[in-house]
N, C-alpha and C positions, 0 to 999 in steps of 0.2 A: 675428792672428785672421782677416786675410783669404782665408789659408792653409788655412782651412776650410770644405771642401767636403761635402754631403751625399750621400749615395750615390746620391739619387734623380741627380743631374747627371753623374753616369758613368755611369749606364747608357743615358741616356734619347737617343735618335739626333737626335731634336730639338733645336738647341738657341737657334733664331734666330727670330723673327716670319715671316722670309720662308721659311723651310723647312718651319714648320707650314701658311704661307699654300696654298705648294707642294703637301702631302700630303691638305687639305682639296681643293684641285681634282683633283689625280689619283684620290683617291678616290671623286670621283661621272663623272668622264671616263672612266678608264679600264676600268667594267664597260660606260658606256654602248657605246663603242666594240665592246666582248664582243659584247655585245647585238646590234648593228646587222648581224655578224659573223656570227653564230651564223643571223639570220633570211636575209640575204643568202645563206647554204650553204643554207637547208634550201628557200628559194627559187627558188635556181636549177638544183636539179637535175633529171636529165632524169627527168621522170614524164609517162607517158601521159593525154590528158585522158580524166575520167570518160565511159564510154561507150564510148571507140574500141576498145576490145578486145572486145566483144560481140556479136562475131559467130557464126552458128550454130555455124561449125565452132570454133571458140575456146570454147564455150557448151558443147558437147559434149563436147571435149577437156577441159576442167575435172570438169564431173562425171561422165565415165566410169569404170565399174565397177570395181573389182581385181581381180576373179574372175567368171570365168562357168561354166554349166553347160552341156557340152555332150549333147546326146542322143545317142542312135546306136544302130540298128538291131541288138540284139542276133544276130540270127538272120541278118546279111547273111553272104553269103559271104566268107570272107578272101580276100584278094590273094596273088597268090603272091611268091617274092622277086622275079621281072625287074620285076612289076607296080610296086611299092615302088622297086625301084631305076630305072624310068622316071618314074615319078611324084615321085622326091622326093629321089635320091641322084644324080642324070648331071649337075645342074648342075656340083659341083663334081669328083666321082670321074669326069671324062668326061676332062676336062683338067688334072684335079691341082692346081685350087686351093685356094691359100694350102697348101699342103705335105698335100692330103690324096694318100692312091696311088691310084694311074689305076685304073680298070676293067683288069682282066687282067695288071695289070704285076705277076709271081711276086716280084720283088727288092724292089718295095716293099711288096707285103703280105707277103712272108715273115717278116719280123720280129716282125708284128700277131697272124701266124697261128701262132707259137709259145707268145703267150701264152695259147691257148686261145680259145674259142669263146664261155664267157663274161666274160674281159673285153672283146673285140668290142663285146658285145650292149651290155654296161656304160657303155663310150665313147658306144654308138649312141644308147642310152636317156638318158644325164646331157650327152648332151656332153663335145667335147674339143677344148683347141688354141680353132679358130677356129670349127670344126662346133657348131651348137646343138644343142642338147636335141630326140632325134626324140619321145622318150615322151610320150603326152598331147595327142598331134597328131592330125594326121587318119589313122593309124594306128596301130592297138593295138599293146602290146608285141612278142606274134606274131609279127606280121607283120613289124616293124621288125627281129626276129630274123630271118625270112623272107629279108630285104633285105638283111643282115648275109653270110648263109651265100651266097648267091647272087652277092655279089661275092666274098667270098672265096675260095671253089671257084673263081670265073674266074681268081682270083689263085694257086692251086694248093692250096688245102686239099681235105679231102675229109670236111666236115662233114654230116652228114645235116640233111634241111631240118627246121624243127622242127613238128610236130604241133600240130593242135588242141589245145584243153582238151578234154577228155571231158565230157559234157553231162551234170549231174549227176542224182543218178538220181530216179526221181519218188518222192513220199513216200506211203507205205503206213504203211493206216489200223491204228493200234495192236491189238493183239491181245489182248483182255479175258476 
């Protein structure tokens, strides 16, 4: 009858005073341990003290805008294209950077000037490559078109420049 074992005694992992004694201390040690662990990480990490970042320009740079409105003199005269391409194209089309084509060089805008005159504009106005976005700058589409035909021509197309908008016409009083 000694041969009789109850099932609680195979399964049970415990099966000594000092293996219970054992799991009763690992059980209150080893979260303390977590514990000490857990505060020590969130302790030492590198954080700024309260304050030191509040500086105006830091102050500013946080809550500055996402959009602005700009105004702009409806009635100003437009730029013609050399205007535009002094003003905002010769940094890089002077010397061809980052792969843009040189002012006047026929072999590297020839290729530009096959696709036409509006995808030009389209590259000019969305950006392309490494060139940003001219549309919504400090000058109108227009003009940016202006800027476009003006190097091209020097590069051998024979785009006409592009025209105002037509001023649209005044409104006349209904006729009753």
């Amino acid at each position: 009858m000694s041969d009789q074992h109850t099932q609680d005694d195979d399964h049970n992992p415990i099966k000594t005073p000092k293996q219970f004694a054992v799991m009763v201390l690992a059980s209150f040690v080893v979260p303390i341990f977590i514990i000490i662990g857990l505060v020590y990480y969130v302790t030492t990490s590198n954080k700024p003290t309260a304050g030191s970042d509040n500086t105006p320009e830091q102050i500013s740079a946080r809550i500055e805008r996402v959009g602005m409105v700009s105004i702009k003199d409806a009635n100003r005269t437009l730029k013609t294209g050399e205007e535009v391409y002094k003003g905002q194209c010769t940094t890089c089309h002077s010397i061809g950077a980052a792969g843009s084509p040189k002012f006047g060089d026929a072999a590297a805008w020839g290729p530009r000037i096959k696709k036409g005159y509006d995808a030009l504009l389209l590259s000019a106005l969305k950006g392309k490559g490494a060139m940003g976005a001219q549309g919504g700058g400090d000058y109108d589409d227009i003009e940016v078109g202006r800027g476009v035909v003006y190097m091209a021509n020097a590069g051998g197309a024979k785009f006409p420049e592009p025209k105002a908008p037509a001023a649209p016409a005044p409104a006349t009083p209904e006729a009753k």
